[in-house]
Structure formats: C-alpha cells, structure tokens
Wavefront OBJ file of the C-alpha trace (Angstrom):
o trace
v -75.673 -51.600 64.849
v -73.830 -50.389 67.831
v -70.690 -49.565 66.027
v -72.700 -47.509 63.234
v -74.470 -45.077 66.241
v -70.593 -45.080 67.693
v -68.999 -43.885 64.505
v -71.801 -41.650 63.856
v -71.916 -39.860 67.238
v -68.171 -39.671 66.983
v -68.840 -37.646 63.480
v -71.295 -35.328 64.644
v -68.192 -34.741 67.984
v -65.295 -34.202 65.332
v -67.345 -32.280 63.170
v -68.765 -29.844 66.194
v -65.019 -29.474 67.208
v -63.286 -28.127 64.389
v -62.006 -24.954 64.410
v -62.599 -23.252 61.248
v -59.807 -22.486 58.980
v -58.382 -19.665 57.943
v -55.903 -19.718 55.402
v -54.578 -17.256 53.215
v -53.637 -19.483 49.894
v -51.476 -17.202 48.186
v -48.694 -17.684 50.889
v -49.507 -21.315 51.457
v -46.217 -21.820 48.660
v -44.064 -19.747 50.482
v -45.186 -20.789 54.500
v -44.376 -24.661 52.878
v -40.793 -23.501 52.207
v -40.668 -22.386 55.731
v -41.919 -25.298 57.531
v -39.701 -27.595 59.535
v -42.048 -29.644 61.949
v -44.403 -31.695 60.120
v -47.304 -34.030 61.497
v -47.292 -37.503 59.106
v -50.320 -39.634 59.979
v -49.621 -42.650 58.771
v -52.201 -44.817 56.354
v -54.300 -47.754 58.377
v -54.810 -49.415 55.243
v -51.708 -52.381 54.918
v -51.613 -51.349 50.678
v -51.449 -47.831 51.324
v -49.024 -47.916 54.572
v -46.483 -49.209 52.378
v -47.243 -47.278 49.262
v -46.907 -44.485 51.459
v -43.117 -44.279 51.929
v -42.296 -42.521 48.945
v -43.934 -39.138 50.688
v -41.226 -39.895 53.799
v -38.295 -39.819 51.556
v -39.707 -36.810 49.607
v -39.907 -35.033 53.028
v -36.674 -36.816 54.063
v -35.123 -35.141 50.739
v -36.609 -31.600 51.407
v -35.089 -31.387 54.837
v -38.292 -31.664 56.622
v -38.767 -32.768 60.209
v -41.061 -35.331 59.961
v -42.908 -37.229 63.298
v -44.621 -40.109 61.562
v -47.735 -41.047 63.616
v -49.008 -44.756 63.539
v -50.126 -47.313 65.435
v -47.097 -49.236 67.973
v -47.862 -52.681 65.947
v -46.653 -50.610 62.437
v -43.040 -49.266 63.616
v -41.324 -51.975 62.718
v -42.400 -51.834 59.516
v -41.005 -48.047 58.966
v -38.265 -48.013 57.095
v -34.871 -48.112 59.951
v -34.261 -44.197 58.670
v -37.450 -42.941 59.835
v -38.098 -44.359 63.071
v -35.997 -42.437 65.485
v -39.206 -39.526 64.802
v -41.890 -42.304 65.179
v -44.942 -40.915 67.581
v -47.121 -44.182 68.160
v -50.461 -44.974 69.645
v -52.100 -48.117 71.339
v -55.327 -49.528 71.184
v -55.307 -47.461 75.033
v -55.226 -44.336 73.519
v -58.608 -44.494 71.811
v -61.915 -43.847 73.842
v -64.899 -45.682 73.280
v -65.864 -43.604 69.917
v -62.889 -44.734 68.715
v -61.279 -41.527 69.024
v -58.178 -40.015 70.130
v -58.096 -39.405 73.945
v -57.210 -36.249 75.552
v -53.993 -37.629 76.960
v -52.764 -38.446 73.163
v -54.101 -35.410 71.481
v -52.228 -33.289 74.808
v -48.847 -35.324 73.541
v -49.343 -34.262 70.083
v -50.140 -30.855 70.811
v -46.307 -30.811 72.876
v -44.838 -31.041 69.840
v -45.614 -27.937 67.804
v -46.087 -29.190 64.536
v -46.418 -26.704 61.635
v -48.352 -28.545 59.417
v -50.339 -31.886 59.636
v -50.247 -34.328 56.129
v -52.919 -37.296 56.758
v -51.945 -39.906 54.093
v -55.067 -41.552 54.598
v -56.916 -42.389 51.325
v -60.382 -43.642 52.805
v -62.440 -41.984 55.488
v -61.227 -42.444 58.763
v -62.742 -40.794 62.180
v -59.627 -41.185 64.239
v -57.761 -39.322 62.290
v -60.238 -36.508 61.631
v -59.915 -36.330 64.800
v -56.552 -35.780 65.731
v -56.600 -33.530 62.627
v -59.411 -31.153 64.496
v -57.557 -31.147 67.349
v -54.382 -29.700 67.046
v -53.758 -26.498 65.813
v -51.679 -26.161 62.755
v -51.830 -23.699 60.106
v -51.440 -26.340 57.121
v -53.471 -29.232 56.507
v -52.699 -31.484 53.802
v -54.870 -34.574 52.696
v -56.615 -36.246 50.169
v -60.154 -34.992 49.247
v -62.989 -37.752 50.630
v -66.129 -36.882 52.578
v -66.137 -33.307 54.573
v -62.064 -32.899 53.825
v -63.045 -29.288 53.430
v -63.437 -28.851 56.736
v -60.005 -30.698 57.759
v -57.640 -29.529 54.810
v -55.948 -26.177 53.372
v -54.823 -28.300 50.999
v -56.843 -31.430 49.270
v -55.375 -34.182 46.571
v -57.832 -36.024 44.409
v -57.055 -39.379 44.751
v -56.503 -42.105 42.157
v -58.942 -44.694 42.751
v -57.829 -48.176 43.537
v -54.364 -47.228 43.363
v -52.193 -45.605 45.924
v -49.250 -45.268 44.599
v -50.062 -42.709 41.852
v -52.055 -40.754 44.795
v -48.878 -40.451 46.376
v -47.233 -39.769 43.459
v -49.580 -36.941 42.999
v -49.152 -35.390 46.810
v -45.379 -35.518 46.198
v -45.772 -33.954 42.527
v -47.998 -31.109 44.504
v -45.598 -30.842 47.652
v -42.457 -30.608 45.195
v -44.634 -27.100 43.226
v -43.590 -25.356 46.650
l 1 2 3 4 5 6 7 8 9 10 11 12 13 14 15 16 17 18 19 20 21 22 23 24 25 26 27 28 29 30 31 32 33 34 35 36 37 38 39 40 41 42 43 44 45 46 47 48 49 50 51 52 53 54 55 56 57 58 59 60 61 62 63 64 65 66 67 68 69 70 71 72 73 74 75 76 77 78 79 80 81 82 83 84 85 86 87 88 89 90 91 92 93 94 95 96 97 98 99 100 101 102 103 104 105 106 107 108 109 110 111 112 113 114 115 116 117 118 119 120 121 122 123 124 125 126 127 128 129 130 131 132 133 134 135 136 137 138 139 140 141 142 143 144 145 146 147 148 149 150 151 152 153 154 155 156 157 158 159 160 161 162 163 164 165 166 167 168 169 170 171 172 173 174 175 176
C-alpha cells in the first residue's frame, strides 16, 4: 500500500517536471549524424540487460560516445569494451520515491550528453526521471505509458521478446 502512494506521488513529481519538448523531426536524421555524447540507460530487467548489448556495439560501430548508466552491482557484467564509459548509481542515490537525487541528476547533467536512449522495455519511474531531468535535445525509447512526454523518438516494442525490440531500435538508429 505504501509503495503504490510512493510510486504514484513520484509520477505525478516526474510528470509535473518535464520540460516540454520541442523538436523539429525533419532534422532529427541529420542532428543523429552529428551526435557524439550519448546517455545509455541501461535495462533493470536481468533478460533485457543482456539482450541489450547489441545497441552498445551498434553505437560502438557508429563511433558514438556512449556513457552507459546502470546500477554499481551490473558493471561487471558490461562487456570489458564498454566499461571504461560506465556512469553507475547506488541504492544511495535514490530518495525515498525511489527517484534520482539531486546530487546524481547534478553528475549527469556535468556531462553534456546530446541525446539520452532509455533501453528500458517496461515502465520504470527512475528512469523517467532522470530522463525529465536533464536536458537533451534527443530522446530515444520504447513507447509504454506517457513515453510521449519523455521521447522525440518512440520504438514499439515486441512483446515478450527483447531481442527483436532491440533489433528494431538498432534497425531505426542505423535509417540515420
């Protein structure tokens, strides 16, 4: 009972604070060739996690700067290539609505990305979050409840299996 009034107070904070965005989506294609400094918020789910490599290696391929973003338990489980750009959290860096603290969403905001790709599948607050937070001018994820208001860009997802969803977010990433 507690938790459900938590996560839905933390909603109705995420969803106050998001800046609206504005995005011109005839040069989305070209501002994607441009783009060095990419946000990659890592899946929480363990199936998707790993599923979720083959969008590192696409990026990896494209010359992309990627900062992969996951919890400090998970880095060892990136593959040895992609760690030196890890940015991890603790269980510290969450408040009591289970969302990002200021401290966290201050380090992320150091950084500069130019675009943010959440390759969560599922609903998650935390990352909707961090997502609201920082100011980037593309947003990539896949399309679950209010993704409008977090994404430029939205990938339907295949249901019950990640792999083809990432299949599907490199197959869209690859158009640009």
């Amino acid at each position: 009972m507690i938790d459900t009034v938590k996560k839905k107070i933390a909603e109705i904070l995420v969803n106050r604070s998001i800046r609206e965005l504005k995005s011109d989506y005839s040069s989305l294609a070209n501002f994607y060739k441009k783009i060095f400094n990419i946000l990659v918020l890592m899946p929480e789910d363990e199936t998707e996690f790993h599923q979720s490599f083959m969008v590192l290696k696409f990026l990896d391929e494209t010359k992309k700067n990627s900062y992969i973003f996951t919890h400090d338990f998970r880095v060892s489980l990136i593959p040895t290539k992609f760690r030196p750009h890890v940015i991890e959290h603790t269980i510290g860096e969450t408040n009591r609505l289970n969302l990002a603290t200021h401290k966290l969403i201050e380090k992320l905001k150091e950084k500069k990305f130019q675009a943010v790709i959440d390759l969560n599948i599922k609903d998650n607050i935390f990352f909707s979050h961090i997502i609201s937070s920082i100011d980037v001018p593309m947003r990539i994820g896949f399309k679950k409840n209010n993704s409008d208001k977090y994404y430029n860009i939205q990938i339907n997802p295949e249901d019950s299996k990640p792999e083809i969803s990432y299949k599907n977010l490199v197959n869209c990433l690859n158009m640009f």
